[in-house]
C-alpha positions as a Python dict, from the first residue, in 0.01 Angstrom:
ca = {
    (1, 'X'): (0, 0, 0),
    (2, 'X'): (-188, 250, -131),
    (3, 'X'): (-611, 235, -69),
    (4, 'X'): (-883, 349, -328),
    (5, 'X'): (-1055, 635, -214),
    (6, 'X'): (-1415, 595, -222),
    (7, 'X'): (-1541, 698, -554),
    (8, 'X'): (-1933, 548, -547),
    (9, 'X'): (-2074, 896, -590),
    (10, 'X'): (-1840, 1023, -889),
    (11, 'X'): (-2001, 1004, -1229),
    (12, 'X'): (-1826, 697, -1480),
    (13, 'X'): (-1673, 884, -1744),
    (14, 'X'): (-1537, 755, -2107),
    (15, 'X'): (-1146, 752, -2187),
    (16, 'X'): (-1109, 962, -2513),
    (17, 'X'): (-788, 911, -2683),
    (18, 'X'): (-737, 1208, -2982),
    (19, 'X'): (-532, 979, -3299),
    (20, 'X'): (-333, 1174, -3566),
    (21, 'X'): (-136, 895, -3726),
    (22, 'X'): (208, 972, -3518),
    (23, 'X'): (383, 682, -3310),
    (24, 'X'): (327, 901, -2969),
    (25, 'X'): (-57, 927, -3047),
    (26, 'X'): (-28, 537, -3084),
    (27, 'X'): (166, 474, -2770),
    (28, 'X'): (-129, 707, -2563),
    (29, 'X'): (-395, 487, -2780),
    (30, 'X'): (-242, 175, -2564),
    (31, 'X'): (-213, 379, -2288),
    (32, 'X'): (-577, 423, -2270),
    (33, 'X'): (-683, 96, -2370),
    (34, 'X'): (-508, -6, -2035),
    (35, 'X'): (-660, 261, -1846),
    (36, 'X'): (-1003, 190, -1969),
    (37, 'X'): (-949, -191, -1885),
    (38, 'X'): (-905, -61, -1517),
    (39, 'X'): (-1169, 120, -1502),
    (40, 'X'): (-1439, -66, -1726),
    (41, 'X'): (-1483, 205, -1879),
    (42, 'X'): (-1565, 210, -2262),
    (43, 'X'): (-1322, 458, -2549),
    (44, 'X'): (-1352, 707, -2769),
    (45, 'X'): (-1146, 742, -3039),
    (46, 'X'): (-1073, 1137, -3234),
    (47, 'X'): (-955, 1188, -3535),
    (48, 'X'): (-978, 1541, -3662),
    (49, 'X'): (-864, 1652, -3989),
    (50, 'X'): (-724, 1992, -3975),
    (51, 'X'): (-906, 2269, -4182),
    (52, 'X'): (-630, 2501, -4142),
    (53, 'X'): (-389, 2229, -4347),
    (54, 'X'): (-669, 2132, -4551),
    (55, 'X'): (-730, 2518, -4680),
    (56, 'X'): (-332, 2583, -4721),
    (57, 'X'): (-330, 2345, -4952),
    (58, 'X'): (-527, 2537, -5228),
    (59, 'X'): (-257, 2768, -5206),
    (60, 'X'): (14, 2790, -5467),
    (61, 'X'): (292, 2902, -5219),
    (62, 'X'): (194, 2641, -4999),
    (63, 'X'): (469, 2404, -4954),
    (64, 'X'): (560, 2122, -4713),
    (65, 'X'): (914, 1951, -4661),
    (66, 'X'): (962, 1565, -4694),
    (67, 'X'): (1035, 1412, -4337),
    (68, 'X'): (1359, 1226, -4476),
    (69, 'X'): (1455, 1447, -4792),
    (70, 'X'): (1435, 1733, -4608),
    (71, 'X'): (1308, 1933, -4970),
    (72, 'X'): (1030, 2091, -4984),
    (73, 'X'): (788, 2082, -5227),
    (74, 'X'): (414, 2177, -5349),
    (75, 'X'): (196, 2144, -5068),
    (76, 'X'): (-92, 1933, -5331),
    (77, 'X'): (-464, 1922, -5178),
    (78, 'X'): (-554, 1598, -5330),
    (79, 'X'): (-236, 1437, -5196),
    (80, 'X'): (-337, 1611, -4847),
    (81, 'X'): (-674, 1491, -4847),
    (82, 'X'): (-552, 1088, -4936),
    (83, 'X'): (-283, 1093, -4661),
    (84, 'X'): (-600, 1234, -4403),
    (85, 'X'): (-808, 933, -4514),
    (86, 'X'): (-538, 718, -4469),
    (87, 'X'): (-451, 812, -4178),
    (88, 'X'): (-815, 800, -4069),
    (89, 'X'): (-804, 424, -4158),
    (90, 'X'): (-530, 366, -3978),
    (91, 'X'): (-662, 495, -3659),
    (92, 'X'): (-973, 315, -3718),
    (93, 'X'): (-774, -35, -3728),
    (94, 'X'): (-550, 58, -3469),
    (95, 'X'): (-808, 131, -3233),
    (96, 'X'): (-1013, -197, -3333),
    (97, 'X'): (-730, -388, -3266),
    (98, 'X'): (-605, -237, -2937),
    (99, 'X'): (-941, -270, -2800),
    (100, 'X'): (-1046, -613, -2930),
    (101, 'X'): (-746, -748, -2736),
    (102, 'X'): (-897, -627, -2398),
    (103, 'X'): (-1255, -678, -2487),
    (104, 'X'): (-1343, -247, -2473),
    (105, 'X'): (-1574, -123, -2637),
    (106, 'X'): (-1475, 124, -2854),
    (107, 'X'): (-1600, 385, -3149),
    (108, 'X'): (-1410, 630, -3337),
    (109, 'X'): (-1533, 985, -3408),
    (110, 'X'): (-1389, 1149, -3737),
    (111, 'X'): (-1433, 1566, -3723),
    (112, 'X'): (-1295, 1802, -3984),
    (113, 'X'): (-1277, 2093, -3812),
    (114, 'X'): (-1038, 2269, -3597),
    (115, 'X'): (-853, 1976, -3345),
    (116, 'X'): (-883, 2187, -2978),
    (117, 'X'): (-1218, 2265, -3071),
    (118, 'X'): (-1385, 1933, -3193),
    (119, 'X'): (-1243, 1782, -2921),
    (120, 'X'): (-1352, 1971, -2687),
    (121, 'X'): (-1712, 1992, -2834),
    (122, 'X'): (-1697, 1608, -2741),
    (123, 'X'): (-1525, 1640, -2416),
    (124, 'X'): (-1735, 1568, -2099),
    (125, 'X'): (-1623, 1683, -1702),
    (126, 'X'): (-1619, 1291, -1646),
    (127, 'X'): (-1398, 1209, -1916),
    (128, 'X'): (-1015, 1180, -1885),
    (129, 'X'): (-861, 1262, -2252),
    (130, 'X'): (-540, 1098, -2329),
    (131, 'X'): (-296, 1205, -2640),
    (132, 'X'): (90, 1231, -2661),
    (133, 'X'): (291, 1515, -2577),
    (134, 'X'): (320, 1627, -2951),
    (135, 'X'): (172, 1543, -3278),
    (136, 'X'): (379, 1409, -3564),
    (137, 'X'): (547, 1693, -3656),
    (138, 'X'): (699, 1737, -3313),
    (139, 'X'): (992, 1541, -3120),
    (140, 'X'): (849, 1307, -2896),
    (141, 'X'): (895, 1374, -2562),
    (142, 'X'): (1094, 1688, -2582),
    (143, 'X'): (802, 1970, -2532),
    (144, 'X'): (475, 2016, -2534),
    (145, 'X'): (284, 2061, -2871),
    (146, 'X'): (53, 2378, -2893),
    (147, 'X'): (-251, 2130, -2913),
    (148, 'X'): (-174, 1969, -2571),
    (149, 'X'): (-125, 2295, -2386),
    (150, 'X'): (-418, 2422, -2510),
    (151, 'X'): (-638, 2100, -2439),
    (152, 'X'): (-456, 2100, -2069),
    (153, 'X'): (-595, 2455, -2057),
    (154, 'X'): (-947, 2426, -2166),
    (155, 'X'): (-1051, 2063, -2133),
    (156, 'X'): (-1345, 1989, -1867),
    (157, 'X'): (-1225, 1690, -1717),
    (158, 'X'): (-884, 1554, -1679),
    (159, 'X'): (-595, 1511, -1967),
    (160, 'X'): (-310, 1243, -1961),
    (161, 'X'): (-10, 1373, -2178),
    (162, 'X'): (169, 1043, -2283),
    (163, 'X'): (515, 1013, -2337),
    (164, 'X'): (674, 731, -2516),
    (165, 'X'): (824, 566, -2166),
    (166, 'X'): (572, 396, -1953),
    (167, 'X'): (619, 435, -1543),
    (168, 'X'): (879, 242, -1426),
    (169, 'X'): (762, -30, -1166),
    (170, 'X'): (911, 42, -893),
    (171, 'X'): (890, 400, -946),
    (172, 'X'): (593, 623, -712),
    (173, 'X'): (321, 826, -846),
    (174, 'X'): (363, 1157, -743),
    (175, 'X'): (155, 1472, -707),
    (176, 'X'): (269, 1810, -723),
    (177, 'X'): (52, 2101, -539),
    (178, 'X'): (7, 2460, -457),
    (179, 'X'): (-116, 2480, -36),
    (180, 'X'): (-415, 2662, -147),
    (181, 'X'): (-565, 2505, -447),
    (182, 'X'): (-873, 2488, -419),
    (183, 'X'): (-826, 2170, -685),
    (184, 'X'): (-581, 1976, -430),
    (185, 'X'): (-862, 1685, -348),
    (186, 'X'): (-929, 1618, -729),
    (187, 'X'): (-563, 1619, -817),
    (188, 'X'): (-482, 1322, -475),
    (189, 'X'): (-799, 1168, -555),
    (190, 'X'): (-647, 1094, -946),
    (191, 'X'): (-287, 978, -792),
    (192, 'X'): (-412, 751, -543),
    (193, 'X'): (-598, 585, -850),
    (194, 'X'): (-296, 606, -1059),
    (195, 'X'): (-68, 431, -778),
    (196, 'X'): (-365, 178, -719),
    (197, 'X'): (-390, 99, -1125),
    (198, 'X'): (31, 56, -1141),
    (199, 'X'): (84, -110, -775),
    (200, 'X'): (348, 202, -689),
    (201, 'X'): (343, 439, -363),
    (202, 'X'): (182, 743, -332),
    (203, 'X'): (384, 1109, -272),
    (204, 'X'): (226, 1455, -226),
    (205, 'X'): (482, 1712, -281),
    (206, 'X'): (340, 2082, -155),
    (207, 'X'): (486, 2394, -257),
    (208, 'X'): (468, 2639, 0),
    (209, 'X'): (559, 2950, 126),
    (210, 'X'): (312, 2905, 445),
    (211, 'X'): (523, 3022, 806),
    (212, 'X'): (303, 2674, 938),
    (213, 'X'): (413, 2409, 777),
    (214, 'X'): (319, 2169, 1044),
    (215, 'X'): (-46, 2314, 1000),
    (216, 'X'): (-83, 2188, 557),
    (217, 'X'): (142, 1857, 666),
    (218, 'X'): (-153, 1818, 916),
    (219, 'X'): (-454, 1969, 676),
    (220, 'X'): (-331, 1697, 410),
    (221, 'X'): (-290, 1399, 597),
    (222, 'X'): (-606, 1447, 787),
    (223, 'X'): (-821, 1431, 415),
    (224, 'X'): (-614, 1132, 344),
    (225, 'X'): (-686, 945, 587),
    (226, 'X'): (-1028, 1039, 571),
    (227, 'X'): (-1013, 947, 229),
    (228, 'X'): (-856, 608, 282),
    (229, 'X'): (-528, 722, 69),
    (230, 'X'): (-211, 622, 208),
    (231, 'X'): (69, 857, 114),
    (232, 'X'): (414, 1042, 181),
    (233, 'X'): (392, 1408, 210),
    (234, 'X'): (681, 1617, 141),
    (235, 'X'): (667, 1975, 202),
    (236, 'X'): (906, 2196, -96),
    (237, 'X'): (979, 2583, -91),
    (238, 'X'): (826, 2776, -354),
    (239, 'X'): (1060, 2776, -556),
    (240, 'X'): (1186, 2720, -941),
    (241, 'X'): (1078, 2438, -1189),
    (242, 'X'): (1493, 2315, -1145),
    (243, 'X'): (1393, 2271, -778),
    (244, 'X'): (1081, 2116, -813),
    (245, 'X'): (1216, 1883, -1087),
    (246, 'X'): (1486, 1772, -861),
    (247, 'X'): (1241, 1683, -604),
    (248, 'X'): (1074, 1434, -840),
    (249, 'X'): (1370, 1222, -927),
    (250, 'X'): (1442, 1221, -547),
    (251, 'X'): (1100, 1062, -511),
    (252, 'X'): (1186, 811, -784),
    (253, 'X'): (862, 961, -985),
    (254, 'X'): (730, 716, -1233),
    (255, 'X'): (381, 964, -1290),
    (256, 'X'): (320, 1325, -1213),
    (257, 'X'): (-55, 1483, -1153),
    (258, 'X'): (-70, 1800, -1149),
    (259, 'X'): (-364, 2062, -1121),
    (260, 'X'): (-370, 2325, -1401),
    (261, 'X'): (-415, 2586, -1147),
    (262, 'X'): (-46, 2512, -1002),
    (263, 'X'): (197, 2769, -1024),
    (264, 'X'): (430, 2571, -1143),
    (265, 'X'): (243, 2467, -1469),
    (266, 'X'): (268, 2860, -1589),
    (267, 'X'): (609, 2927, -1451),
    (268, 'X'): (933, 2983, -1668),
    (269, 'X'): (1105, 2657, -1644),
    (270, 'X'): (807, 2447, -1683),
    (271, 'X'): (835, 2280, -2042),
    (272, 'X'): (1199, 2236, -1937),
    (273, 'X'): (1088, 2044, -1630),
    (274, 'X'): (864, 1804, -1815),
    (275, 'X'): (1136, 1790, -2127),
    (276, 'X'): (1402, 1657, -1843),
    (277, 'X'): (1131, 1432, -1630),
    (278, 'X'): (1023, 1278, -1911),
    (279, 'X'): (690, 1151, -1716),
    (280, 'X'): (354, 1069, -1807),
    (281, 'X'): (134, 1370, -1656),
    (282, 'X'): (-190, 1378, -1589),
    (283, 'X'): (-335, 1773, -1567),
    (284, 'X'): (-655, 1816, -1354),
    (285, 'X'): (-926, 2095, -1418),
}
């Protein structure tokens, strides 16, 4: 059984969920809706319509190419501007609905702007930001979009990338660290929550290329036990995302955390890891 760690002194943050009309970005809204219900903590919808789209349209070479057809056609900035505001509605109602059913309160915040930057204008350290892996003109779950890496990269606080399969039960909540973050605590501290919120074990993997070992296992334990977190910690060589990944579905990992400042994160290999994982991951600052 896993323990909350003590978290009295940590400011409440909001759940922010970014909505652009896809099925992924739908699948995170419910995502966050359950997370928020944990924490009693209220949600903030985004819905930014793109400028950049917005201005190709005036152009006469602009073109876009019909999802099913597959021809492409006159990119028109009347029928771009209708399919924003309907989309807009539909994120509206969807996130009425979603939180209605769990008694959140909720508002929805429509930009028009650039998306990294208007959300991160109303991004707060305390806030965790949830969205899927790609928007709707990516695959879901097979990469991640340039929006997501960039909001992994800059937001303050911490960013849940969704994917469309939820944790298994009896899967474990793992997190995956450098020894000498200087982020480790923040990035525990989230996956002892997470296992606590789904009811799974707790594993700390550690990438390493340390000649004590025995001195991190030690290091890591002591904080959490300290911190009341009960948890299985597996020391890994420093070695390639393959490795790592292989690690994971030893573990049986349902959820990965991971601190932006891991190695890993910027390595080649890394999109493939996540692409073959196929996890939720949660990215702390």
């Amino acid at each position: 059984m896993t323990s909350k760690p003590d978290t009295a002194n940590q400011p409440a943050g909001r759940v922010l969920v970014l909505l652009d009309g896809s099925r992924l970005s739908l699948d995170a809204l419910e995502a966050a809706a359950d997370i928020a219900h944990a924490r009693g903590a209220e949600v903030l919808g985004i819905f930014v319509e793109e400028v950049n789209l917005l201005r190709s349209a005036g152009y006469g070479w602009s073109r876009e190419v019909g999802a099913s057809s597959g021809q492409a056609r006159p990119l028109d900035a009347a029928r771009v501007h209708a399919r924003m505001q309907a989309l807009a509605e539909q994120a509206r109602r969807s996130l009425s609905l979603a939180m209605a059913r769990r008694g959140i309160p909720q508002d929805l915040k429509l930009c028009r702007g650039q998306v990294v930057s208007e959300v991160l204008n109303l991004a707060s350290p305390g806030d965790l930001l949830v969205l899927g892996r790609v928007g709707w003109s990516g695959i879901p779950g097979a990469r991640i979009g340039s929006t997501a890496r960039a909001l992994v990269l800059q937001a303050p606080g911490d960013v849940l990338l969704w994917t469309r399969s939820r944790p298994r039960p009896q899967g474990r909540v793992v997190v995956l660290l450098n020894h000498d973050q200087g982020a480790n605590h923040r990035a525990v501290r989230v996956g002892a929550d997470l296992a606590l919120q789904y009811h799974q074990p707790l594993s700390v993997l550690v990438r390493t290329t340390d000649s004590d070992p025995q001195r991190i296992t030690e290091d890591l334990l002591g904080y959490l036990q300290q911190e009341g977190i009960a948890a299985r910690v597996r020391l890994l060589p420093m070695a390639s995302a393959s490795a790592a990944a292989r690690a994971l579905k030893e573990e049986g990992a349902s959820q990965l955390v991971i601190s932006r400042s891991c190695s890993l994160f910027t390595e080649p290999g890394a999109d493939s890891l996540l692409m073959e994982l196929n996890l939720p991951l949660t990215v702390t600052p």
